[in-house]
N, C-alpha and C positions, 0 to 999 in steps of 0.2 A: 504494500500500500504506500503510495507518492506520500510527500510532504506536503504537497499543494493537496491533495484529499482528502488527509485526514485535518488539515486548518480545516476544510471547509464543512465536514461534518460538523466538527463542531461547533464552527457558527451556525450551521442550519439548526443544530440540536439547541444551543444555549438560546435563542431567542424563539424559538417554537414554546421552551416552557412558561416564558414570559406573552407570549402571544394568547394563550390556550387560556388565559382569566382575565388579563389586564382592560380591551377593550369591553368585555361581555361582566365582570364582575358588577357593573352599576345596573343592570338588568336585573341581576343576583338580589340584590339590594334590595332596590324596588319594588321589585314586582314578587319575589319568591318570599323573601324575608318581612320587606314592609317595614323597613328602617326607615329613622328621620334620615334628609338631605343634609341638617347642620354634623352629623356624625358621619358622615358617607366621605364629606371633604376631609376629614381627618385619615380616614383609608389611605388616601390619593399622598398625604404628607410622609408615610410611612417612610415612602422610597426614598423622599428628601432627606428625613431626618436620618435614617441608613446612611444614605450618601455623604453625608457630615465625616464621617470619621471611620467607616468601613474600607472602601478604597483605597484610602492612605495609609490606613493600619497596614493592608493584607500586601497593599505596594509596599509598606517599609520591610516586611515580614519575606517580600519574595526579592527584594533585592539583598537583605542580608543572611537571613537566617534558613529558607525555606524554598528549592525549587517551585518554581510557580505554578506548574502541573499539576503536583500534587497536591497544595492548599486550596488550586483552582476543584480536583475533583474532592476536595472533604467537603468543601463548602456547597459544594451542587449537591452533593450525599443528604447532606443535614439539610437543605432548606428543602430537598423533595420529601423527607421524612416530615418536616413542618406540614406544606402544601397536603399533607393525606391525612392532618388531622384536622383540615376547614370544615369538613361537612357534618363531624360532633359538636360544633361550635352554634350553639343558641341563643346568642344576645350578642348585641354589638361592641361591649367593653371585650369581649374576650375574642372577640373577631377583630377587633384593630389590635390588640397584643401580638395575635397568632402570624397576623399576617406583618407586621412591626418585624419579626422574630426571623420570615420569611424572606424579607426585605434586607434585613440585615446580612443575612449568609448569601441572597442571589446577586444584588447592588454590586459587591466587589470583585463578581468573575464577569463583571463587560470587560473593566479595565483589565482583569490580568488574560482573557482571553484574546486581547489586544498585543499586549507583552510578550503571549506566547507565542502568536503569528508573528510578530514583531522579529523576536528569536530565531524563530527559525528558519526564515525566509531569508534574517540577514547572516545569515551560518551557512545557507545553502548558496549564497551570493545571487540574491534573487534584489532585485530593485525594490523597495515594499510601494513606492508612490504607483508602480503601473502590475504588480502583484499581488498586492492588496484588498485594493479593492472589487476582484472579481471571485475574489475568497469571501470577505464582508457582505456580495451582496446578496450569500443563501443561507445568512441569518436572517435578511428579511424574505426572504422565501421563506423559512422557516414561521416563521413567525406569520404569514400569511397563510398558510397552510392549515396551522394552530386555527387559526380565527375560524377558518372554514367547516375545520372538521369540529370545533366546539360549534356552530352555527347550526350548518345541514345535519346531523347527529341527534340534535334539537335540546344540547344542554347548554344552550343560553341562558338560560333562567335557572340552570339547576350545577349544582355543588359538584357536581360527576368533573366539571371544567375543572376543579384542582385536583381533581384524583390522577386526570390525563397530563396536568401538570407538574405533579410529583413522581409520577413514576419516570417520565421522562428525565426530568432532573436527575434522576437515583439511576439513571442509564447511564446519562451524561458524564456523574461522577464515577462509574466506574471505569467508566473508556476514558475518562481524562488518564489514568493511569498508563495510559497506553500511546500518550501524544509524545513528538520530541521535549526533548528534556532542555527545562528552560531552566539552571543554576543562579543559584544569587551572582550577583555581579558584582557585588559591594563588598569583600570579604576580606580582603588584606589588612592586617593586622597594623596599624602603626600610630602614630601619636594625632590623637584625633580632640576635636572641642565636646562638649558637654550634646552638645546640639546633634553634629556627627554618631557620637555611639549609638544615640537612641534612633540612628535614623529618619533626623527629622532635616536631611539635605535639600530636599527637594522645595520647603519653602523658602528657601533663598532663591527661589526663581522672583519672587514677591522683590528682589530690591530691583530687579529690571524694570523699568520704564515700560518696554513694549510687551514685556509677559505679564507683569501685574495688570495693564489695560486689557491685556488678552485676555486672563483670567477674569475679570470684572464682566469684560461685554462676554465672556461664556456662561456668566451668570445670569443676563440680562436675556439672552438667548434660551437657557435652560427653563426662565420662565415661558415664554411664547411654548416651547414643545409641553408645558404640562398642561396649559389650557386644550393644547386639540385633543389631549389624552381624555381629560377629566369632562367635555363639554361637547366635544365631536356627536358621539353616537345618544346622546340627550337630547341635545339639540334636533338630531332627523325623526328620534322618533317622536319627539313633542308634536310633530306635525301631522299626528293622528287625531289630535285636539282640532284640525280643523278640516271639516266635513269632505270637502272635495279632494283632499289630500289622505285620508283615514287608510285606501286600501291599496295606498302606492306603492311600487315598489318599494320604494326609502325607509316608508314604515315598516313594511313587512321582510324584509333584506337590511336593515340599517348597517349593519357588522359588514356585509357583505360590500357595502358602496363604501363605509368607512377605508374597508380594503383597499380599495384602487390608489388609497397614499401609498401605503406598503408597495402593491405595484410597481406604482410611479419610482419610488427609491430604487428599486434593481435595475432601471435604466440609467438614472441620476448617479448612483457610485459607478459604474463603468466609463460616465464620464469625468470623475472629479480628477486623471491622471492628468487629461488633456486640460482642463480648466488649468488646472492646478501651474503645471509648467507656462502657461500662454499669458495667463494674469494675475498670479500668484495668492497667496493668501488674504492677504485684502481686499481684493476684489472680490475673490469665490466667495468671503465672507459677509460683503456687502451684495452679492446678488442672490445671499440664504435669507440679509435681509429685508428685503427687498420682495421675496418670494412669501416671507411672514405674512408684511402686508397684502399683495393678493389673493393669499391664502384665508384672511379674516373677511376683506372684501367681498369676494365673491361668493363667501358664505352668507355674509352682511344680507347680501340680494339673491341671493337663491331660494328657490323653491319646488316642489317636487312637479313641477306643472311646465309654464313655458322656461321655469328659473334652473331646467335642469342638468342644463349646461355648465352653469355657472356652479352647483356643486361637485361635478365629472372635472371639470376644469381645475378648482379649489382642491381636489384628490391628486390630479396631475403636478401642481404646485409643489404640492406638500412637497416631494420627491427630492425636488431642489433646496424647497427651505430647509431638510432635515440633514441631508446629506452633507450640501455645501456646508455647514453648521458643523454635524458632530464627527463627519469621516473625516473631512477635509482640518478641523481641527485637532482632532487626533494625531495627524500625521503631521503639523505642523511641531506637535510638542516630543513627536517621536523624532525629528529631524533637527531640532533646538535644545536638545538637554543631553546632555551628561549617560553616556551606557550605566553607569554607576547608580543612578538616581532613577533610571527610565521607567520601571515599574511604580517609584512612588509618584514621580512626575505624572504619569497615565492618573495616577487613583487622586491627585490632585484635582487635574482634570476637569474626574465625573464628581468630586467632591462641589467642585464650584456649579457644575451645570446642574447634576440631579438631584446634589443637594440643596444651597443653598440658592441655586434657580430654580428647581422644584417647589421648594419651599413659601419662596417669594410668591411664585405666580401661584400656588392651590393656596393660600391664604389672602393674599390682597386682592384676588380674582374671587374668589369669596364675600368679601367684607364689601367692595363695587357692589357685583350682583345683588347681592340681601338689599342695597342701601338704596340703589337705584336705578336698579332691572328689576324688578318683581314688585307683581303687583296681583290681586285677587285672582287678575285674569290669566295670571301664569308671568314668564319672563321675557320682557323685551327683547328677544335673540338678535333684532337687528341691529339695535343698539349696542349691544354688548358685543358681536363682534368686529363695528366699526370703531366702539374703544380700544380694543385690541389691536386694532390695525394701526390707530394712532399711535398709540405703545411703540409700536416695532418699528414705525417710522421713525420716531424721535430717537431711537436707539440706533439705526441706521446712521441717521443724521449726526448725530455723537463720534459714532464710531469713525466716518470718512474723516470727520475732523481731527479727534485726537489720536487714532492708531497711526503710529508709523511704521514705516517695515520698507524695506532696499528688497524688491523680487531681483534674484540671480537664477534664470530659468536650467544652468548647468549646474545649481549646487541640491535644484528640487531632485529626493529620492536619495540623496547622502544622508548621512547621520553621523553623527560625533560619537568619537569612540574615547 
């Protein structure tokens, strides 16, 4: 079995188990359970607050202490062991704990399954900027797949979705066993500061100018992806509320049309090699956001009727907004840091985007909505997604200004050793 096939299995595997609840869980909620909405938003924060301090741990852990293969497959072990006790779970305090606890052990193998492609690709003398991402883009296959078969299967509404996603997981972990061997990289022995031992090198990327802006607008960005997470498949099917829209497809497919972002991304990372080299980092990143805004827009004005172009379109988008964003990001902090720090740098990363960007947007997207989107008659959708789209503007607008960054199209696909 190649190296380029077994990286890819297991992005197909590692975002299949995230796929298989993530979109279809507020279905779960609603409709199965019959939980409040102000508890539901708390679900959504789990991944953020995971992402705080998981990533960076399990990145400090596999650059000094721990191959990253095998911490990558304990932690898929234990959170699929988690994932298969949701459906004993009868009230919602012990259902945000369960899945808190889920969140915690799954959050830290994006970044290290980053690391481990990273690894080996650059061991086998493989380029990662045009190798990469055709491996990366059958996690979202995976994960598209996931959606489908919890969908047509007909456990959208029903708990069976984390059983299909814990044993997946508890698969995952035992074939990580089986991937190339990713070694700490940080090991040598010699007179190091207070900060160094514990492995906490990788926040010294914070006194650069252009990484600490980096880091801030991946926060700001981390927010924009948790609103289509948390409000996408809500929002379509809200539109059974109104009569001539009740037996549309949207409503009765929502998961399904949701899909076509996923889609859309397995085209969009095949291209991020060529972006990437032509206009570099700043730009890719300003045309993810840029894609934001179209992406809330077109939602803003869609509808399941003549407007339904403009949600097919708003799925097509996504593609661009997500990828330009988190692949293309990625590989810029794999291609600007340190071999020594690479895996905590990665868990930095997703600490900024799905934590404390996650964080951001499922709380202050929140406290908007309640405040002034909702009203007797249900929620302003249009409103709310044209405030969002302002959002990502002005973050755009931010970011042209203050990011700087020199594109050298022959140094894209290097990496500091």
């Amino acid at each position: 079995m190649g190296i380029k096939f077994k990286l890819t299995a297991m992005s197909f595997l590692q975002f299949f188990v995230w796929g298989a609840w993530l979109i279809t869980v507020g279905v779960y909620w609603f409709q199965t359970k019959q939980w409040s909405g102000a508890q539901f938003g708390a679900i959504f924060s789990t991944m953020g607050f995971a992402s705080l301090f998981m990533p960076t741990l399990t990145g400090i852990i596999a650059d000094r202490w721990m191959n990253a293969e095998k911490l990558y497959g304990i932690l898929h072990i234990l959170g699929g062991l988690t994932l298969l006790m949701v459906p004993s779970i009868t009230n919602p305090t012990d259902f945000f704990w369960i899945i808190f606890l889920a969140m915690i052990f799954y959050m830290p193998t994006i970044a290290l399954s980053n690391s481990i492609s990273y690894n080996a690709l650059k061991n086998n003398n493989f380029d990662i900027v045009k190798s990469f991402p055709p491996i990366r883009v059958w996690g979202t296959v995976g994960f598209i797949v996931a959606m489908w078969i919890t969908n047509l299967s007909g456990n959208k509404a029903s708990s069976n979705q984390f059983l299909i996603a814990g044993a997946v997981a508890i698969f995952l972990g035992v074939y990580s066993f089986f991937l190339p061997k990713c070694p700490p990289q940080n090991t040598v022995k010699e007179n190091k500061s207070f900060i160094e031992t514990l492995g906490l090198d990788a926040f010294k990327l914070f006194k650069s100018y252009k990484m600490a802006l980096f880091f801030l607008f991946s926060m700001l960005l981390g927010a924009a992806l948790q609103l289509t997470n948390m409000y996408g498949d809500t929002f379509l099917d809200d539109f059974k509320h109104i009569a001539e829209f009740k037996d549309s497809i949207v409503v009765k497919y929502s998961t399904l049309i949701m899909s076509i972002s996923q889609m859309s991304e397995t085209l969009f990372i095949l291209a991020i090699p060529y972006f990437l080299k032509r206009f570099g980092i700043k730009k890719v990143m300003l045309i993810s956001m840029i894609a934001w805004v179209l992406r809330f827009v077109l939602f803003a004005y869609g509808d399941p009727g003549t407007g339904m172009w403009m949600i097919i379109m708003s799925g097509i988008v996504y593609g661009m907004a997500f990828d330009f964003f988190n692949i293309s990001g990625s590989l810029f902090v794999e291609t600007e840091t340190d071999s020594k720090i690479r895996s905590s740098a990665q868990g930095l990363f997703m600490m900024m985007t799905n934590g404390f960007g996650a964080i951001f947007g499922s709380l202050a997207s929140g406290v908007l909505i309640d405040a002034y989107f909702t009203t007797e008659a249900g929620k302003d959708w249009h409103g709310i997604w044209l405030t969002f789209a302002v959002y990502a503007l002005v973050v755009a607008i931010l970011f042209a200004i203050l990011f700087k960054h020199e594109h050298n199209p022959d140094k894209i696909g290097e990496v500091n050793h």
